[in-house]
C-alpha positions as CSV (number, residue, x, y, z in Angstrom):
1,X,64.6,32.4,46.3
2,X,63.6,33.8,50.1
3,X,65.9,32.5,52.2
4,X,63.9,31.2,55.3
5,X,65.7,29.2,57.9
6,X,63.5,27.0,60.1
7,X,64.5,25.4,63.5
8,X,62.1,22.8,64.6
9,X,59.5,23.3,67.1
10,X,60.8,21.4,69.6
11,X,64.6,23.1,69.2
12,X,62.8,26.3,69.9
13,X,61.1,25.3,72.5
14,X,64.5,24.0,74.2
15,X,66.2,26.7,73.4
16,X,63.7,29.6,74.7
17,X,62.6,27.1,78.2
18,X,66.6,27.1,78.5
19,X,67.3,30.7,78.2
20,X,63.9,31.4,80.3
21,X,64.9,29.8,82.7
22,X,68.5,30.6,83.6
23,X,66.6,34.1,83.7
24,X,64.2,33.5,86.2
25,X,66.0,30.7,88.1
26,X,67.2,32.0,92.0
27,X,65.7,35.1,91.5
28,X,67.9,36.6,89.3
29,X,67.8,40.4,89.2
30,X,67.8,43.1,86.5
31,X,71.5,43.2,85.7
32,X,71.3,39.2,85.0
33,X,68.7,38.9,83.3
34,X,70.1,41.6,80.4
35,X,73.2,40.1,80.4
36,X,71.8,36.8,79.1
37,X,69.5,38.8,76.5
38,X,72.5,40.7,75.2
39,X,74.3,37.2,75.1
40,X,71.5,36.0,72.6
41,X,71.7,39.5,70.8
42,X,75.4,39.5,70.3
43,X,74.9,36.6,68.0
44,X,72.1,38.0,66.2
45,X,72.6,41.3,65.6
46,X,71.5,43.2,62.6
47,X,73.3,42.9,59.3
48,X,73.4,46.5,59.4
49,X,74.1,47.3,62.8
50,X,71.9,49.3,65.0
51,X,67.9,48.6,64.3
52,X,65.7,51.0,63.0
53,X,62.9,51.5,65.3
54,X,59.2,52.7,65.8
55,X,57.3,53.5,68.4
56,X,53.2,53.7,68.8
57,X,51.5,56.0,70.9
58,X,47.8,56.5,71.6
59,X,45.8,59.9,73.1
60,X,45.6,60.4,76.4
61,X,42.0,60.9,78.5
62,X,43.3,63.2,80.9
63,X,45.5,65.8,82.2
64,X,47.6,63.4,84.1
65,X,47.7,60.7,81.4
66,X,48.7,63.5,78.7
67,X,51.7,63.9,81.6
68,X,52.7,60.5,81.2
69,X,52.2,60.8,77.3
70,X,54.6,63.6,76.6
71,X,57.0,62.4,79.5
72,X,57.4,58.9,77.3
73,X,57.6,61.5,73.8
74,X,60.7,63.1,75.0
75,X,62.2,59.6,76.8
76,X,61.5,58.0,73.3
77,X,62.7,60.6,71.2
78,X,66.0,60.7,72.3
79,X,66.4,57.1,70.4
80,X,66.0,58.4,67.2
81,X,63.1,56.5,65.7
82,X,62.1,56.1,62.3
83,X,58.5,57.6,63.4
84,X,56.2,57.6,65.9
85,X,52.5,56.5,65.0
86,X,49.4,57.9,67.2
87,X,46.1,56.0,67.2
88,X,42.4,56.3,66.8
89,X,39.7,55.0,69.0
90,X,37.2,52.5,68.1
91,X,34.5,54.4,65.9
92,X,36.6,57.6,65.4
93,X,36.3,58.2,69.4
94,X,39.6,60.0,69.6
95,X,39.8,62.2,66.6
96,X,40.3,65.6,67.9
97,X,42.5,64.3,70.3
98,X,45.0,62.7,67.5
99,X,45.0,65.8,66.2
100,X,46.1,67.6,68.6
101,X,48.8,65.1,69.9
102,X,50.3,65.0,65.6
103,X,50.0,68.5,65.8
104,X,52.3,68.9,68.9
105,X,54.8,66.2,68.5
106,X,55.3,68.3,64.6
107,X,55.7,71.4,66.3
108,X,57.4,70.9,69.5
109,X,59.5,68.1,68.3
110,X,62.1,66.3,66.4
111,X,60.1,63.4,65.3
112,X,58.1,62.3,62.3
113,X,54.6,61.5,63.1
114,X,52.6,59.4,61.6
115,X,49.0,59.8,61.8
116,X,46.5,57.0,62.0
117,X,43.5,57.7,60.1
118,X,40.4,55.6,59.8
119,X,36.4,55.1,57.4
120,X,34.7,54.7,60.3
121,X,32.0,57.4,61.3
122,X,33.1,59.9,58.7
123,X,32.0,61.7,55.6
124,X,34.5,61.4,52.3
125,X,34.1,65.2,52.2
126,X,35.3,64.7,56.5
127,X,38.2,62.3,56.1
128,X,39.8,64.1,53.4
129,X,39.5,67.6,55.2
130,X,41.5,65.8,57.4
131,X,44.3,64.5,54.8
132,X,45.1,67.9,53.9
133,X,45.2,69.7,57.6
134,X,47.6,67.0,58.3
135,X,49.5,68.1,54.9
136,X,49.4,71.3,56.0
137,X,50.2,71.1,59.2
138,X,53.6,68.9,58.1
139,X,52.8,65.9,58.8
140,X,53.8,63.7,55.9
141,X,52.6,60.0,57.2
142,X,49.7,58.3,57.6
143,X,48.8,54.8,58.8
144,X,45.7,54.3,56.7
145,X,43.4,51.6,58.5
146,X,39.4,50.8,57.9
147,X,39.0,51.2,61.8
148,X,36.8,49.4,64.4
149,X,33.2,50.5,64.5
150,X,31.9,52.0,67.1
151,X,30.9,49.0,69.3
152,X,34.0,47.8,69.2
153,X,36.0,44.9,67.4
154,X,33.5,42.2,66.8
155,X,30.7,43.9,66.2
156,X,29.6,44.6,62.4
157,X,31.2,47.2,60.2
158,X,28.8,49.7,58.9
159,X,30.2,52.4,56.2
160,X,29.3,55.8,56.8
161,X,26.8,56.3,53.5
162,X,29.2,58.8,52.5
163,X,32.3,57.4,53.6
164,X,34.9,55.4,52.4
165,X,34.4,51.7,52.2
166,X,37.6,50.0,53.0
167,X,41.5,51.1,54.3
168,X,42.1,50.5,50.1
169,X,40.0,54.1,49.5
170,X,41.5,55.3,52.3
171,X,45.0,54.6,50.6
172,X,44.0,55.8,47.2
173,X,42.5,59.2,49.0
174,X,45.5,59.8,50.5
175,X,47.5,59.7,47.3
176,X,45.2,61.9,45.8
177,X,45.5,64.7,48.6
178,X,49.6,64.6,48.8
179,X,52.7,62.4,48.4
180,X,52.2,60.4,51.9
181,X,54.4,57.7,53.1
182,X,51.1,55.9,53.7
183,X,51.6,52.1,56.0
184,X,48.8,49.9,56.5
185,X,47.7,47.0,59.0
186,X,48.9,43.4,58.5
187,X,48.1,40.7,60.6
188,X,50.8,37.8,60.8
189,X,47.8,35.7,62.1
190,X,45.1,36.6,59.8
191,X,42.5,39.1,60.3
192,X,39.9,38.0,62.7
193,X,37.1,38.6,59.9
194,X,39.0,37.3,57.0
195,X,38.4,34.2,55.6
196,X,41.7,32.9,54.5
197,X,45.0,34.4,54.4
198,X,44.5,34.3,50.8
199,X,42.1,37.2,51.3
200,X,44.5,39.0,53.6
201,X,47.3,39.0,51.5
202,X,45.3,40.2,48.8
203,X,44.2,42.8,50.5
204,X,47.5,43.9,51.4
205,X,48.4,43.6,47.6
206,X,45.7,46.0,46.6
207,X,46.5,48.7,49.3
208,X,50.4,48.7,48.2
209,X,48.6,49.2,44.6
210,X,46.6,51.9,45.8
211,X,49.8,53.8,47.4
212,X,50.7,52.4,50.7
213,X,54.5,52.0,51.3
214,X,54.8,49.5,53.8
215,X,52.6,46.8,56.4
216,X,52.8,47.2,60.4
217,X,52.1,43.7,62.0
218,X,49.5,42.9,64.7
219,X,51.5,42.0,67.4
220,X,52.7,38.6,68.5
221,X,54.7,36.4,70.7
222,X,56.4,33.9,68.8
223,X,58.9,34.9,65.9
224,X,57.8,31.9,63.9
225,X,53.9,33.3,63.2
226,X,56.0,36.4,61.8
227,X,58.7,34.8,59.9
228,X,55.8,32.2,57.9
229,X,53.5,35.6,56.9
230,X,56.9,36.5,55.7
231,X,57.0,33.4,53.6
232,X,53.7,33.4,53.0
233,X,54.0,37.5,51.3
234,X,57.2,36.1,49.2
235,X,55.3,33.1,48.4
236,X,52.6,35.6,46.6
237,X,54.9,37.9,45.5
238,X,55.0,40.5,47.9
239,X,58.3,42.0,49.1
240,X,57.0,45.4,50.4
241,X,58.8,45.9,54.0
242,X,56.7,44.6,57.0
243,X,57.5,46.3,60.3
244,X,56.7,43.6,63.5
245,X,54.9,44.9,66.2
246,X,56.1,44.3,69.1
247,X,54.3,44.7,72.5
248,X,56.0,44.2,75.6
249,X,53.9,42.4,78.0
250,X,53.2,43.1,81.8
251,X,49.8,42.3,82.3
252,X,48.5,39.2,80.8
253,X,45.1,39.4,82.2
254,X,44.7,43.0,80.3
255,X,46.1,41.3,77.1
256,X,43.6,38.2,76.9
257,X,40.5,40.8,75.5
258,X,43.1,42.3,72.7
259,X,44.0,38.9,71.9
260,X,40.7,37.8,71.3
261,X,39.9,40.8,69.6
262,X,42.5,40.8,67.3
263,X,43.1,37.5,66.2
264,X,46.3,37.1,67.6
265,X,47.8,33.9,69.8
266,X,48.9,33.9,73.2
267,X,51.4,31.2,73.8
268,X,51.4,29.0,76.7
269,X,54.6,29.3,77.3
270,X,54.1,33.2,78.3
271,X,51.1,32.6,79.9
272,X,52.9,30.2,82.5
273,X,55.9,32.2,82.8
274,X,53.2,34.8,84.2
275,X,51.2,32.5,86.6
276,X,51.4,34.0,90.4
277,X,52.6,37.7,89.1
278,X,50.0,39.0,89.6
279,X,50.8,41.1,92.8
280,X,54.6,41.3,91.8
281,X,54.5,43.7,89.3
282,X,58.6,44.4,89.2
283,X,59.3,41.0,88.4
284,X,56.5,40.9,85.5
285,X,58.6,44.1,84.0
286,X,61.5,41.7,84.4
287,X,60.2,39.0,82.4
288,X,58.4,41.3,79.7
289,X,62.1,43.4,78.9
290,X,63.9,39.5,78.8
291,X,61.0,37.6,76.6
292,X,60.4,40.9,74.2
293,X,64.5,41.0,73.5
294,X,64.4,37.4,73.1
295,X,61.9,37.7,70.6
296,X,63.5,40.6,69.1
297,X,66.7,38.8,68.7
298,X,65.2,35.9,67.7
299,X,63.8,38.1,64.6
300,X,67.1,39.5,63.9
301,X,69.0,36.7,63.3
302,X,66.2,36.0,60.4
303,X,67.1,39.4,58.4
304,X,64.3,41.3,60.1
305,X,65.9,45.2,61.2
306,X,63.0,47.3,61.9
307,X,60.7,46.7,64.9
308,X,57.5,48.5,65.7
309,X,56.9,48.7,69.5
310,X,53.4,49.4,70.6
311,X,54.4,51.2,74.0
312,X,51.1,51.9,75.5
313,X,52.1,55.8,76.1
314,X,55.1,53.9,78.6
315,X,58.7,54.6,78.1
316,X,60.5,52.6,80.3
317,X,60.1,48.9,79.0
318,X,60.6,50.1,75.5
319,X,63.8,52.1,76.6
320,X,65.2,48.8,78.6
321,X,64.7,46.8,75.2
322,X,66.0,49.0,72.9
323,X,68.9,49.5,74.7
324,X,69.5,45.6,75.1
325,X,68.9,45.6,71.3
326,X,72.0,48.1,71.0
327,X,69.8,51.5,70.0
328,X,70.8,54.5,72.5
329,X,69.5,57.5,72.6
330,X,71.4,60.1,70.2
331,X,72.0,63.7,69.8
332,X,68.4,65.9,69.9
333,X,69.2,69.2,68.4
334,X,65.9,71.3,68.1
């Protein structure tokens, strides 16, 4: 039997308005603030000990973003991470440019990238070209997804009329091409154009049938959307490992459109903890290192010990919670 423990909603809700607020309460600085995270950590730490963790990057636009890109690599890499993911854009946009990024991080670092490849806007013949450069060129991951078309989420999905139809070709091409550690999308709160979680779940069934090795969760905010896809996955008989995704948050005006988009939930909660921020950008970093450990704690004391962070190519929020979260950088020998 899964063990799941449950607190009632209206003990979580006490228990997070209390911690909240002895955090924000007089103004309370950085130093204060992590000291209450890392009381709430202390008692749920990892059976294990130190989490693994992963980090997501995307490509950069520009000279002076690719700056801040690399600058967060190296902070990041220090921390030893499981692997680092880099993204697509909607329709295939950024192709050539995750390239280039997978390629460098293989060759000019100690990490293991994985590469996110998509359907959308490519040939069969194109996609697995790309399968076996990235095989070639080392990289032995792959985050297999369908991919947003072109016009963005919400708009319909057209398969290329040579292309593959769905992230499950994707996962069986991949298999074909070379033994990659293949994860795929899951989404705690069910995909935006599925029709039940029924359907999700058996999605996800048939891509870990097809090859993929593990699920990386949309992100969200609570700990109990996560915890009851967990259920819900042991409930149909799935026990592959589910990464969360984690997203700090610093700017919830910017993350109302990916919410929408994706399907997932913004609490209240967060949204009021926000309210008159929005010129005080220090103390919104303050709020997004506390809630994001909270959350990660909060995850840990349920058996969870691997966390995804989607770091928006920025190092220093994702540094502040890891190290609340007891993972320090180690030893980088080239």
């Amino acid at each position: 039997m899964v063990r799941s423990v449950w607190r009632s909603q209206a003990e979580s809700d006490d228990a997070r308005a209390q911690a909240q607020g002895r955090a924000y309460r007089e103004n309370l600085g950085w130093r204060e603030a992590v000291s209450l995270a890392q009381d709430i950590i202390a008692s749920a730490a990892p059976r294990n000990g130190r989490p693994r963790v992963s980090f997501e990057f995307f490509p950069p636009k520009s000279e002076a973003l690719e700056g801040q890109l690399w600058e967060s690599i190296r902070k990041l890499e220090a921390l030893g991470p499981s692997f680092v993911s880099v993204t697509y854009g909607a329709g295939g946009s950024t192709r050539d440019r995750t390239h280039r990024t997978v390629a460098r991080i293989v060759s000019e670092t100690t990490l293991k990238p994985a590469a996110h490849l998509t359907c959308v806007a490519a040939s069969r013949d194109e996609v697995d070209a790309v399968l076996r450069d990235y095989w070639r060129a080392g990289v032995r991951k792959i985050v297999a997804l369908r991919g947003d078309p072109p016009g963005g989420v919400g708009m319909p999905y057209l398969q290329h009329p040579r292309g593959y139809a769905s992230a499950i070709d994707l996962v069986e091409a991949a298999s074909r091409v070379g033994a990659f550690d293949i994860s795929v999308a899951v989404h705690p709160e069910k995909h935006p154009s599925s029709p039940t979680f029924e359907h999700d779940i058996d999605n996800f069934k048939r891509k870990l049938a097809a090859g993929a090795t593990r699920g990386i969760s949309q992100f969200f905010f609570d700990e109990t959307v996560f915890l009851r896809f967990r259920d819900r996955l042991a409930r149909a008989g799935v026990y592959a490992p589910v990464l969360p995704g984690i997203m700090p948050v610093t700017n919830v005006k910017g993350l109302r459109k990916m919410v929408d988009a994706c399907g997932a939930s913004l609490p209240r909660w967060m949204v009021k903890l926000c309210e008159g921020l929005d010129d005080d950008p220090e103390t919104r970093r303050l709020v997004a290192a506390v809630t994001t450990a909270q959350l990660c704690a909060r995850l840990a004391a349920e058996g969870i010990e691997d966390f995804h962070f989607y770091t928006l190519n920025r190092a220093d929020l994702t540094l502040a919670i890891c190290r609340i979260l007891g993972v320090r950088a180690q030893q980088v020998t080239a």
